[in-house]
Structure formats: C-alpha cells, structure tokens
Backbone of each chain as nested JSON, in Angstrom:
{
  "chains": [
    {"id": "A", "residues": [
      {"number": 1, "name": "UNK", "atoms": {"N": [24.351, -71.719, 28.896], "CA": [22.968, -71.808, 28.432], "C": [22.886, -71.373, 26.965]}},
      {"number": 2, "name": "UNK", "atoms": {"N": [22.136, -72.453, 26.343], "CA": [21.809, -71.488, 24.676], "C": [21.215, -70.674, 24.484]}},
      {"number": 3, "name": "UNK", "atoms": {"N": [21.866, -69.695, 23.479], "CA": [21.034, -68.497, 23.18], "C": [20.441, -68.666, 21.33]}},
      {"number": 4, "name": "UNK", "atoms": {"N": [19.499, -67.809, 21.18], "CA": [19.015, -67.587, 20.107], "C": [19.909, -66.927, 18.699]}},
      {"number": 5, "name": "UNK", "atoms": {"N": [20.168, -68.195, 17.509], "CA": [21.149, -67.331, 16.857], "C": [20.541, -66.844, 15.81]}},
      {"number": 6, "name": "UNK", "atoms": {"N": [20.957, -65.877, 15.149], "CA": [20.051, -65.255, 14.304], "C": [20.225, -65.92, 12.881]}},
      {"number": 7, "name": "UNK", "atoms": {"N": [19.463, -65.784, 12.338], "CA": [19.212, -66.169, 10.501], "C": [19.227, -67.703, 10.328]}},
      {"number": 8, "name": "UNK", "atoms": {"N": [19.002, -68.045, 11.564], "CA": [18.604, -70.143, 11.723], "C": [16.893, -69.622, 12.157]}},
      {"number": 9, "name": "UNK", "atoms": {"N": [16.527, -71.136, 12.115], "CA": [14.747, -71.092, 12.077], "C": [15.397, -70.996, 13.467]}},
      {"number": 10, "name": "UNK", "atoms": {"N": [14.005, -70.634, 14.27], "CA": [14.163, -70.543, 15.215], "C": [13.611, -71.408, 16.178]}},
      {"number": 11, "name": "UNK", "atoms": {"N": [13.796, -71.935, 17.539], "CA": [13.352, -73.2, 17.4], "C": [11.699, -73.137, 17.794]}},
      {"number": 12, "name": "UNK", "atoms": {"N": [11.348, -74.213, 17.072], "CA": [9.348, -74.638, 17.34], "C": [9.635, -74.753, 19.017]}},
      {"number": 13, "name": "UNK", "atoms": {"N": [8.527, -74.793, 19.216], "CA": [7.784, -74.535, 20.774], "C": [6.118, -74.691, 20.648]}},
      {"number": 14, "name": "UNK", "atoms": {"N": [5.389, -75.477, 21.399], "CA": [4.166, -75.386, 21.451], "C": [3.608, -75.087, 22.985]}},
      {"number": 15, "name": "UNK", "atoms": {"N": [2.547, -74.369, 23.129], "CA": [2.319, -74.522, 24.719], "C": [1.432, -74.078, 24.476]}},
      {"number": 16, "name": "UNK", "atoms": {"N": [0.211, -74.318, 25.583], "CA": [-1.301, -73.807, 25.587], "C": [-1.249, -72.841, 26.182]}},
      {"number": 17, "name": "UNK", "atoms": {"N": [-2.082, -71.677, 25.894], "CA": [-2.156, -69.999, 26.12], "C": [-3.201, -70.498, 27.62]}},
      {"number": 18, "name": "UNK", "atoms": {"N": [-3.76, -69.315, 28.13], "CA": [-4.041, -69.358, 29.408], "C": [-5.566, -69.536, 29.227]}},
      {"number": 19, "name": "UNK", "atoms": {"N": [-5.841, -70.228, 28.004], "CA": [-7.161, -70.242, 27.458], "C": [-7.722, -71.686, 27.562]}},
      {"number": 20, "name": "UNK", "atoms": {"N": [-6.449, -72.125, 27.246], "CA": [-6.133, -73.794, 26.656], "C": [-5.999, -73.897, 25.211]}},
      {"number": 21, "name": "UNK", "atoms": {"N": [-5.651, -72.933, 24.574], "CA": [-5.633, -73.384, 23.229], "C": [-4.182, -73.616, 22.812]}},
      {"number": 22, "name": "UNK", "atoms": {"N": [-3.812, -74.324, 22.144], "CA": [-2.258, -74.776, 21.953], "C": [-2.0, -73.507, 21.1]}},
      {"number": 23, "name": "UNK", "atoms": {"N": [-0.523, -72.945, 21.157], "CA": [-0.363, -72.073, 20.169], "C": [1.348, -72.691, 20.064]}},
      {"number": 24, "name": "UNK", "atoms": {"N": [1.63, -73.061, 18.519], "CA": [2.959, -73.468, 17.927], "C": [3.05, -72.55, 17.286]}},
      {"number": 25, "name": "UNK", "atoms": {"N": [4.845, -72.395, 17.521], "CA": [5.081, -71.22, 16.857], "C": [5.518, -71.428, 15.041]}},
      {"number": 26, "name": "UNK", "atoms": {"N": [5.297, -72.656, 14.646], "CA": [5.593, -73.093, 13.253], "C": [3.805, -72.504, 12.824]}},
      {"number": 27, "name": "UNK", "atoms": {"N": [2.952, -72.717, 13.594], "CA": [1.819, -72.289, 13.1], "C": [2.011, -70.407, 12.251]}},
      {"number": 28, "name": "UNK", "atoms": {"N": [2.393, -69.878, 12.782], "CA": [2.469, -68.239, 12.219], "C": [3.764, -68.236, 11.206]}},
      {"number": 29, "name": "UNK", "atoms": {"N": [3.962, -69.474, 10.676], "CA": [5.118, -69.741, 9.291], "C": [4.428, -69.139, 7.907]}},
      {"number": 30, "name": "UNK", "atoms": {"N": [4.995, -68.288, 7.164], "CA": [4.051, -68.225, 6.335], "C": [3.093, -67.036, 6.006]}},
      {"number": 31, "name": "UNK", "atoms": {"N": [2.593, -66.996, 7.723], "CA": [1.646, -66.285, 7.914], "C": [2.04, -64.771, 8.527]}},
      {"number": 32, "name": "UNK", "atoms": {"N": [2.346, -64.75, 9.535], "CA": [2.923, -63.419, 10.807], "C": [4.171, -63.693, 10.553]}},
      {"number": 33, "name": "UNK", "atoms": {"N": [4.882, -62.3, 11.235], "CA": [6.14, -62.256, 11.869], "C": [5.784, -62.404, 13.146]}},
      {"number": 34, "name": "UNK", "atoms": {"N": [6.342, -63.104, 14.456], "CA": [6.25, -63.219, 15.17], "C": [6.986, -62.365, 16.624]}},
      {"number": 35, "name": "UNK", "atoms": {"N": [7.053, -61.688, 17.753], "CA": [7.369, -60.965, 18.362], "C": [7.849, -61.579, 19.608]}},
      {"number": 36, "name": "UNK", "atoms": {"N": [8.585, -62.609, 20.037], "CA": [8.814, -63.091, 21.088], "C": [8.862, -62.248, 22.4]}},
      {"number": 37, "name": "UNK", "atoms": {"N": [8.117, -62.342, 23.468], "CA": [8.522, -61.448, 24.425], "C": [8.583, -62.566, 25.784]}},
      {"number": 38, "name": "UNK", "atoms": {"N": [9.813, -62.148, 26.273], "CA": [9.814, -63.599, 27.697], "C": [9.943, -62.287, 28.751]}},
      {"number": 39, "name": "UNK", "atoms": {"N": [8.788, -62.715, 29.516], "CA": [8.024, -61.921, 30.716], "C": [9.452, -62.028, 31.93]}},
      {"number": 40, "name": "UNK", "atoms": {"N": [9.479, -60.68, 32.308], "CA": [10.433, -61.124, 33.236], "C": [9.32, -61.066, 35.313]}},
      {"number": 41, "name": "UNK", "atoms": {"N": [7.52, -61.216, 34.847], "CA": [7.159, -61.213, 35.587], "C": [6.286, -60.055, 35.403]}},
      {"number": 42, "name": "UNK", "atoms": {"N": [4.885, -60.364, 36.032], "CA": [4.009, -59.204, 36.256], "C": [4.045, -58.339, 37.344]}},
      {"number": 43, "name": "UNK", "atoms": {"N": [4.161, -57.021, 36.671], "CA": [4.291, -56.275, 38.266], "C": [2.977, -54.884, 38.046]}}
    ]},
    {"id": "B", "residues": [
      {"number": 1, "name": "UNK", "atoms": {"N": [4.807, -54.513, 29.414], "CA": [3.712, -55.167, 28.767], "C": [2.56, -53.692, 28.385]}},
      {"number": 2, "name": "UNK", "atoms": {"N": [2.698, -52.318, 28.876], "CA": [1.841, -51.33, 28.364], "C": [2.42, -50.711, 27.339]}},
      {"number": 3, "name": "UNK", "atoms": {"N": [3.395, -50.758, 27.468], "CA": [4.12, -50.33, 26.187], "C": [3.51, -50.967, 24.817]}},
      {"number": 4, "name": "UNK", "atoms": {"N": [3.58, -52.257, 24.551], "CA": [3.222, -53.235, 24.077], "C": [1.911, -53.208, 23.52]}},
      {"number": 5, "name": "UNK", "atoms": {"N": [0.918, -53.003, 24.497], "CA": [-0.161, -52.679, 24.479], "C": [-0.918, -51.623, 23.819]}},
      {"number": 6, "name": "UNK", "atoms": {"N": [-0.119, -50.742, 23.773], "CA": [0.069, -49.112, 23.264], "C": [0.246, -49.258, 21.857]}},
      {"number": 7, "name": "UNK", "atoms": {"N": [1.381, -49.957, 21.275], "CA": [0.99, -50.068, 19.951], "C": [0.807, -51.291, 19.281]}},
      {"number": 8, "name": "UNK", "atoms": {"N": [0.09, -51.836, 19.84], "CA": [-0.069, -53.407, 19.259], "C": [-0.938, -53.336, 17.999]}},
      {"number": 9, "name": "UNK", "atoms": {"N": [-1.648, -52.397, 17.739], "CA": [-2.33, -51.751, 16.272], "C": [-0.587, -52.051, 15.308]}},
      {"number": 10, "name": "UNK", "atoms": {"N": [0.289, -51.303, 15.829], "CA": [1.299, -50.888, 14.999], "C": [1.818, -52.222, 14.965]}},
      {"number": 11, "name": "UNK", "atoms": {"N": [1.749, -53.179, 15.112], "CA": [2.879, -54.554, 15.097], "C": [1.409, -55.101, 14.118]}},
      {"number": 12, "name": "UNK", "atoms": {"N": [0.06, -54.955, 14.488], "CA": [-0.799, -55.771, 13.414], "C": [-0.61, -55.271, 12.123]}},
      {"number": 13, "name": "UNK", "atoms": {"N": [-0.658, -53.817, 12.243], "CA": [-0.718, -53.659, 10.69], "C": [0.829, -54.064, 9.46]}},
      {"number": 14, "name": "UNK", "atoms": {"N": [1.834, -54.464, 10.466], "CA": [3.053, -54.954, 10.447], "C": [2.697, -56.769, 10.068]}},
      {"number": 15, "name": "UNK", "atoms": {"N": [1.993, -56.938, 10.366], "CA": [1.435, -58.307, 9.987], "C": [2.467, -59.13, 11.075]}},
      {"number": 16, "name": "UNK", "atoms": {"N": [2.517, -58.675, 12.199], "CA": [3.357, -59.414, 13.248], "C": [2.34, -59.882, 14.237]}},
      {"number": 17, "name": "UNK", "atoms": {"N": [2.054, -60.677, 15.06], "CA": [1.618, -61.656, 16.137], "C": [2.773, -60.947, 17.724]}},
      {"number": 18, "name": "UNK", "atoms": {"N": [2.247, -60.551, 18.829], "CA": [3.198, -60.762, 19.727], "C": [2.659, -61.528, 20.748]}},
      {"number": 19, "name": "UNK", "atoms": {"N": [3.586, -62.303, 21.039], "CA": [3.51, -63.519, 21.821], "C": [4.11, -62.925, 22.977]}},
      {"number": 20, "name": "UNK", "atoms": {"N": [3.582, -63.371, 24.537], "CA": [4.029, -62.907, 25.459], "C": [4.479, -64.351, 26.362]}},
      {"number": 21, "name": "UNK", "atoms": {"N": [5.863, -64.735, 27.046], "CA": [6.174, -66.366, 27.524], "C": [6.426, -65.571, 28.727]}},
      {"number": 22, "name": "UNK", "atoms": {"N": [5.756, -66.538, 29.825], "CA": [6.013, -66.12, 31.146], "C": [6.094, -67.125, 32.338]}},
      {"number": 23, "name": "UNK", "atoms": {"N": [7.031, -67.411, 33.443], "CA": [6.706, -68.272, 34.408], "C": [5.598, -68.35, 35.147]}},
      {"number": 24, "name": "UNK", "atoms": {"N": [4.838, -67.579, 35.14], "CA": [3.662, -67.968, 36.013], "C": [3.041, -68.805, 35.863]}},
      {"number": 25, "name": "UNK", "atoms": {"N": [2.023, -69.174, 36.241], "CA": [0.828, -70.202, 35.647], "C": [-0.46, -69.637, 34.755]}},
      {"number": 26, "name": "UNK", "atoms": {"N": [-1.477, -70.403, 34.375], "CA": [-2.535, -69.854, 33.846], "C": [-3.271, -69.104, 34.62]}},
      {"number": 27, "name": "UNK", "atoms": {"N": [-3.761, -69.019, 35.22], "CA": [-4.051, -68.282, 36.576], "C": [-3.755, -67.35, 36.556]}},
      {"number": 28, "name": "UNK", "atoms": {"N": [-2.64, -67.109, 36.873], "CA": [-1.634, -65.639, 36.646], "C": [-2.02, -64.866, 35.436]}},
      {"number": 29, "name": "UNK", "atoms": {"N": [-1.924, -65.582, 34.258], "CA": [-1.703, -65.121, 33.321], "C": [-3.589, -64.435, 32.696]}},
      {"number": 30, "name": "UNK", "atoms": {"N": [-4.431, -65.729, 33.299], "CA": [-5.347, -65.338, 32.721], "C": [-5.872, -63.561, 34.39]}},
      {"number": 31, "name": "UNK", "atoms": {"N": [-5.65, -63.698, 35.071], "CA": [-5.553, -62.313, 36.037], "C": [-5.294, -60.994, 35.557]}},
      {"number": 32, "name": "UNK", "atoms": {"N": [-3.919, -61.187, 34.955], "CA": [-3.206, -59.975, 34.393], "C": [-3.715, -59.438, 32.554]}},
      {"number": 33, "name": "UNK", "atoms": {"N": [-4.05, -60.709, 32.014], "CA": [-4.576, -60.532, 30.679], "C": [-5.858, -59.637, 31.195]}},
      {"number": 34, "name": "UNK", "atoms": {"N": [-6.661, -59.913, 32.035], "CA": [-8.13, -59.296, 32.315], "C": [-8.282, -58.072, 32.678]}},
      {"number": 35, "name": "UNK", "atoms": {"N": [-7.077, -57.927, 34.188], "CA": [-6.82, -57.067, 34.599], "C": [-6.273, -55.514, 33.52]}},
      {"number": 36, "name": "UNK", "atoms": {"N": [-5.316, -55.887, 32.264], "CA": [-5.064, -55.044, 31.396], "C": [-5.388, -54.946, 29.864]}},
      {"number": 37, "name": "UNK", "atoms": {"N": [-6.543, -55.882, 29.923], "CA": [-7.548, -55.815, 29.485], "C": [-6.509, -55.928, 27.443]}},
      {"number": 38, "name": "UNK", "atoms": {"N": [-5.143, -57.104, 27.54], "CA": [-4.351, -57.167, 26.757], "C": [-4.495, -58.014, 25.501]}},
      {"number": 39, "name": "UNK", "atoms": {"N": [-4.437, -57.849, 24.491], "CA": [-4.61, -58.453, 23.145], "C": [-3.804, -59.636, 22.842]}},
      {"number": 40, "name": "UNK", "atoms": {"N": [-2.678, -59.368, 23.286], "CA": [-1.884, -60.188, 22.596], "C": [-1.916, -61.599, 23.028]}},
      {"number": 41, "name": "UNK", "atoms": {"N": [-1.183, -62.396, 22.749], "CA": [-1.482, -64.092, 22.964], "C": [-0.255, -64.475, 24.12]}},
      {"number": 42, "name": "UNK", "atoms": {"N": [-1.121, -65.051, 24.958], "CA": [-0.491, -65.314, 26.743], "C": [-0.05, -66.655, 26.756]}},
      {"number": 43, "name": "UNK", "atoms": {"N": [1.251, -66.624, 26.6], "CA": [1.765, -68.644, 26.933], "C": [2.496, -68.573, 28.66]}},
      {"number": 44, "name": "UNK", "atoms": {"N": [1.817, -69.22, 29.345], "CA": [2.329, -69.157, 30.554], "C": [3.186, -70.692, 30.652]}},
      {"number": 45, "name": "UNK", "atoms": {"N": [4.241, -70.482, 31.199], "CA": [5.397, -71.637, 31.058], "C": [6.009, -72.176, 32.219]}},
      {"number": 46, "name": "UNK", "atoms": {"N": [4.839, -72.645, 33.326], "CA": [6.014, -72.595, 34.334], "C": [6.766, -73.848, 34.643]}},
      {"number": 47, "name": "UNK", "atoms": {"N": [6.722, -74.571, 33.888], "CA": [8.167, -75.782, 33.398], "C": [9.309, -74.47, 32.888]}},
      {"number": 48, "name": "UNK", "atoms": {"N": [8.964, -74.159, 32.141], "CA": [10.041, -73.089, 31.853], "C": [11.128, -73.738, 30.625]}},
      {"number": 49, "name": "UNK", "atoms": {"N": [10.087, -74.716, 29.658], "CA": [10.444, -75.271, 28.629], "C": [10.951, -74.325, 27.316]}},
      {"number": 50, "name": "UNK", "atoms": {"N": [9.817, -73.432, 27.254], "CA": [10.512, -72.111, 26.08], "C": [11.872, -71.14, 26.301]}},
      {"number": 51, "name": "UNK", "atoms": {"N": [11.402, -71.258, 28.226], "CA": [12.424, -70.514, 28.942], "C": [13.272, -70.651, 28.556]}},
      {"number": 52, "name": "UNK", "atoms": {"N": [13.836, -71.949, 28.684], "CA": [14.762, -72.558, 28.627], "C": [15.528, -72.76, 27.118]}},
      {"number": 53, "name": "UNK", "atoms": {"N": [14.708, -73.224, 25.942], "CA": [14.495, -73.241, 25.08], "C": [15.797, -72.283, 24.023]}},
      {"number": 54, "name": "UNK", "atoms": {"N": [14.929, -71.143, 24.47], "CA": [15.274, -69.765, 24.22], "C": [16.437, -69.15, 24.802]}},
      {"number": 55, "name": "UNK", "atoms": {"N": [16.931, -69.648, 25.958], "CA": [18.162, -69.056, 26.92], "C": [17.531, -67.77, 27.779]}},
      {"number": 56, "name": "UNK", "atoms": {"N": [17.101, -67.511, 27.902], "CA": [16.341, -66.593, 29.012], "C": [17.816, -66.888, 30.316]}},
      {"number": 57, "name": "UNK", "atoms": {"N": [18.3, -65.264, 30.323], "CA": [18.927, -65.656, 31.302], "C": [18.475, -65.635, 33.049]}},
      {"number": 58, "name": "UNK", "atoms": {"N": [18.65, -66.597, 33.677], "CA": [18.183, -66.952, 34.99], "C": [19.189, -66.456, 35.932]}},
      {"number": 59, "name": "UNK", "atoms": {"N": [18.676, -65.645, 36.472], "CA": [19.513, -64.657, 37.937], "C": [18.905, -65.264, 38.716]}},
      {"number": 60, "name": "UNK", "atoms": {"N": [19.182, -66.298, 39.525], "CA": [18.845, -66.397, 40.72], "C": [18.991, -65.813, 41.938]}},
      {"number": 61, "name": "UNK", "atoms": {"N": [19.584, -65.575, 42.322], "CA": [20.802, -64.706, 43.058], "C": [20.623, -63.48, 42.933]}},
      {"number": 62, "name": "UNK", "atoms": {"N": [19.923, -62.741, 41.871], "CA": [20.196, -61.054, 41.992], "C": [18.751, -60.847, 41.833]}},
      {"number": 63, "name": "UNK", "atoms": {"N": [18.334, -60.172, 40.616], "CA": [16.893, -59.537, 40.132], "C": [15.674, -60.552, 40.414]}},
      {"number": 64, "name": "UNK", "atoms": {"N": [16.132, -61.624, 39.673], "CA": [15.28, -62.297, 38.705], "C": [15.305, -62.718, 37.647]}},
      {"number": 65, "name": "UNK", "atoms": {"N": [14.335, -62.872, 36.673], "CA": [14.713, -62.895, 34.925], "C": [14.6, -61.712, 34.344]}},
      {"number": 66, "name": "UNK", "atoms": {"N": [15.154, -61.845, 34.086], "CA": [15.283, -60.386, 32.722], "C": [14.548, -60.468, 31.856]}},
      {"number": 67, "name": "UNK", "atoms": {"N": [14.268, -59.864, 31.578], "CA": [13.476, -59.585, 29.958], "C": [14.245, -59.852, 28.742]}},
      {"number": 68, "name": "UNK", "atoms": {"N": [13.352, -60.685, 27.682], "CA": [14.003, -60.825, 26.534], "C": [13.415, -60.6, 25.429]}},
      {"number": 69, "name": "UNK", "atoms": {"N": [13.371, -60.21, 24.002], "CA": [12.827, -59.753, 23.12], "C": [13.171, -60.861, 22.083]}},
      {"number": 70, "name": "UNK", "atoms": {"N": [12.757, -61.345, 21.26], "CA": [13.342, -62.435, 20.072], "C": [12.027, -61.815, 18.745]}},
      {"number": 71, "name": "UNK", "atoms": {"N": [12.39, -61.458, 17.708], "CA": [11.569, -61.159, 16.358], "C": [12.041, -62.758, 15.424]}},
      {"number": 72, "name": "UNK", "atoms": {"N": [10.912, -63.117, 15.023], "CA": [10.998, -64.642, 14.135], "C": [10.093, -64.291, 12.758]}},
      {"number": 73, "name": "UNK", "atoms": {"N": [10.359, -63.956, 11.659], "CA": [9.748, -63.542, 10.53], "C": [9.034, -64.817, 9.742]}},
      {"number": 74, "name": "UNK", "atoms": {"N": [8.763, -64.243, 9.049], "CA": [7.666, -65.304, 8.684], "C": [7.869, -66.835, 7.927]}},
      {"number": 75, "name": "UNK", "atoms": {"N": [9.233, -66.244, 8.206], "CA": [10.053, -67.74, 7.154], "C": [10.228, -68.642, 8.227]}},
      {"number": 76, "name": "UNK", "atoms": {"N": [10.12, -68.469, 9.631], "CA": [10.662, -68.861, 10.985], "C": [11.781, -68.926, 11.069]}},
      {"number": 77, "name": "UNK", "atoms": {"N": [12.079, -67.708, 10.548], "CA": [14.07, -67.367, 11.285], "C": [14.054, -66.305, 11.859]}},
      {"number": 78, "name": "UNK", "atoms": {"N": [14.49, -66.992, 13.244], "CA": [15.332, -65.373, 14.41], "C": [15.886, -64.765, 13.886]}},
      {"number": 79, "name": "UNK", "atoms": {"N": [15.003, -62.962, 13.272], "CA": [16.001, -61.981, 12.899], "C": [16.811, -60.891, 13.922]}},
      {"number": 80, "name": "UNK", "atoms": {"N": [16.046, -61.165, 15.354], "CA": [16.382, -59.995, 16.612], "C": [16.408, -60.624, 17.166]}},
      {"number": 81, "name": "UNK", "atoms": {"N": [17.174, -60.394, 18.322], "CA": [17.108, -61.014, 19.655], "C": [17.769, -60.228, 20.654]}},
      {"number": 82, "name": "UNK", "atoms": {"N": [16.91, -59.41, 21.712], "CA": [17.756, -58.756, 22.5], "C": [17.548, -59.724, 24.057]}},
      {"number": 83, "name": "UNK", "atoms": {"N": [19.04, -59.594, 24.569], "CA": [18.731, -60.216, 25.898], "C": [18.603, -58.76, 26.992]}},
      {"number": 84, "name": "UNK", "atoms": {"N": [17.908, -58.906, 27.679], "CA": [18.246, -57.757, 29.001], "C": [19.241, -58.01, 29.738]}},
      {"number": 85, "name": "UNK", "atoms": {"N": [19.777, -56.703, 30.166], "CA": [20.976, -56.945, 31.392], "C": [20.147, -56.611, 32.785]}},
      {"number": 86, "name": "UNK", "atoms": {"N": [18.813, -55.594, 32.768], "CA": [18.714, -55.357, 33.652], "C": [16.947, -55.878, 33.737]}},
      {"number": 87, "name": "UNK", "atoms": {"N": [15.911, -55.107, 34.716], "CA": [14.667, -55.324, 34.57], "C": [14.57, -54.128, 33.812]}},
      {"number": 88, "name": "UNK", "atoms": {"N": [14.94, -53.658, 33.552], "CA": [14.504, -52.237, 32.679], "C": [15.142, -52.116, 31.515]}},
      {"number": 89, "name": "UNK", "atoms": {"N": [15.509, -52.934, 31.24], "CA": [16.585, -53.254, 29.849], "C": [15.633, -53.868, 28.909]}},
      {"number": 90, "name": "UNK", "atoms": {"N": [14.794, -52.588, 28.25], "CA": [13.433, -53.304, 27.322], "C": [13.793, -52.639, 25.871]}},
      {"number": 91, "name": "UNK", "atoms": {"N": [13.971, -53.209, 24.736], "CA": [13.866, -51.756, 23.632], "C": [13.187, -51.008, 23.446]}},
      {"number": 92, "name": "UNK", "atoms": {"N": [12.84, -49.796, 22.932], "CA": [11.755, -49.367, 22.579], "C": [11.102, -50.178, 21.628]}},
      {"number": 93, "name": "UNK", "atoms": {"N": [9.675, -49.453, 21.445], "CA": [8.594, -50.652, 20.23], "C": [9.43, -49.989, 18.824]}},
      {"number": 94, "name": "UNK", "atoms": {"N": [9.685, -48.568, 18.575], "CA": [10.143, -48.285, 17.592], "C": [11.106, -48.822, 17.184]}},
      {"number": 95, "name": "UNK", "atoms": {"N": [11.962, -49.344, 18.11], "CA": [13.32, -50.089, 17.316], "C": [12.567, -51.572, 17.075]}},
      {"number": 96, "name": "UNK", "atoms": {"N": [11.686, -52.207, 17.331], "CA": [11.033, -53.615, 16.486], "C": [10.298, -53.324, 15.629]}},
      {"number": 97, "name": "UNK", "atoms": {"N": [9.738, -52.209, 15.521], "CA": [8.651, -51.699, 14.426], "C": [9.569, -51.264, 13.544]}},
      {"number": 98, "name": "UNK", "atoms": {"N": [10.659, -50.643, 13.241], "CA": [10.903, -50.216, 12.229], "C": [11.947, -51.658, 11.775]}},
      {"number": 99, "name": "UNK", "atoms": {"N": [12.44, -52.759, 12.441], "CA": [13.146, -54.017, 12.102], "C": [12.07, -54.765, 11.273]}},
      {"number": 100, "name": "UNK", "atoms": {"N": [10.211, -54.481, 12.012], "CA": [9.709, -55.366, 10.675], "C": [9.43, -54.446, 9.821]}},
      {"number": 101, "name": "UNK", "atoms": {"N": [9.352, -53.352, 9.59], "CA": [9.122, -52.736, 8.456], "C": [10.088, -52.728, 7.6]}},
      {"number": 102, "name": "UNK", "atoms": {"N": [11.507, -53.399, 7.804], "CA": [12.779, -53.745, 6.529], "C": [12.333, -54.853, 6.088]}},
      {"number": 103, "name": "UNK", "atoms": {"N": [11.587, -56.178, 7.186], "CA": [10.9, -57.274, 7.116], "C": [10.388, -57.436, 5.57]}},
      {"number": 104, "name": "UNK", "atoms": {"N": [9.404, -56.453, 6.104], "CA": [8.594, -56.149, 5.287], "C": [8.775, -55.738, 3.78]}},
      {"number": 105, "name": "UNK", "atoms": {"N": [10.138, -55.254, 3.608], "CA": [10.184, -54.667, 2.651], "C": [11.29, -55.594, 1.813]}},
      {"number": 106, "name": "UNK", "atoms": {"N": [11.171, -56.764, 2.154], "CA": [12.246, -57.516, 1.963], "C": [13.86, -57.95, 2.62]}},
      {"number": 107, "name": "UNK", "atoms": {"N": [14.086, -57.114, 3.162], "CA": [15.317, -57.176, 3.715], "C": [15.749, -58.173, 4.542]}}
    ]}
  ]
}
C-alpha cells in the first residue's frame, strides 16, 4: 500500500464534510498548513 | 479527537486548518461533531478514497485502523507523517505544534 512521502505535494483529495460542503485540500494552498488526521473511529 | 480539541486555538493561531478523515458516514460524523461540540472540519469517507489515498494502514484481522497523522504546509507538501502501530499510537499536539512553528519560521 502507498504511503505518504515527505517534501512531494501531497496528494489533492476532495470530499464533502458532513455538511455537504466540498472541502479540497489544494483549496488551503497558499493559505493554512493543513493537519491531516485519519480517524481510526469514534469511540 | 479531545486532545485535538483542547488546543485547536493553538494550531489556529499556527495558521493551520485540522482536517479530521474518517470511515463512517455523514451521519456518524455529523453525531459525534454535535455530540463534542468540535471545530474542526469533518470529511467522512466511507469509500475510503483518502483512506486509501493516503495508505492508512488496514488491520483487518487485529484492531482495526490505526490512526494516522499527515502535516501538509502551505506550499502543499507532506512535511510529517506519522503512521500508528497501535490505537493509542497518537503524537502528542506538542510535537505538531512545535513542527509548524519551524513551518512557520521558515524551515
């Protein structure tokens, strides 16, 4: 499986939040640093 | 995710965004956002396209998914990336807070 390599862009992704609003992550280019966090589930 | 929560002041004034990717559905996601009453921005994935994307490693067989951490600066390059080994295999916020504050300072 691929992993994330460091000091390459990282890759775009778009998906709608639980709102419906699309959020791309090329959108916070520029703007934010961004904080990736992958849920390993709500407990 | 309280951890998170706890200093999410400290990642804004960092001029960072945290994004939270999760298998559940919207549903789920919009439950638990309410329920902890959480700031940050909820992508629920259950294609599991970012999942995937990203390498999220998939235990079928044992835990579950693990937790993963990825920092993307503002240029959109992966400067961090921690994978978990375990469910409790989280960094502290201080070790991402002080990675964007080099961010920040150029580094």
């Amino acid at each position: 499986m691929s992993k994330v390599e460091l000091h390459v862009q990282a890759p775009d992704f778009a998906l709608q939040d639980f709102r419906g609003q699309t959020v791309r992550l090329a959108d916070y280019r520029g703007q934010k640093h961004v904080v990736l966090v992958f849920n390993r589930g709500f407990t | 995710m309280r951890q998170l929560r706890r200093d999410y002041d400290e990642f804004a004034q960092r001029e960072t965004e945290v994004i939270v990717i999760g298998p559940e559905d919207e549903a789920a996601f919009a439950r638990y956002w309410k329920k902890e009453n959480l700031p940050f921005v909820g992508l629920p994935d259950p294609k599991h396209t970012v999942l995937k994307l990203y390498g999220q490693e998939i235990k079928l067989f044992k835990l579950g998914r693990m937790p993963a951490q990825v920092i993307v600066d503002k240029t959109g390059q992966a400067r961090y990336v921690h994978y978990g080994h375990s469910m409790s295999d989280i960094p502290p916020n201080e070790e991402l807070l002080t990675l964007l504050d080099g961010l920040n300072r150029g580094e």
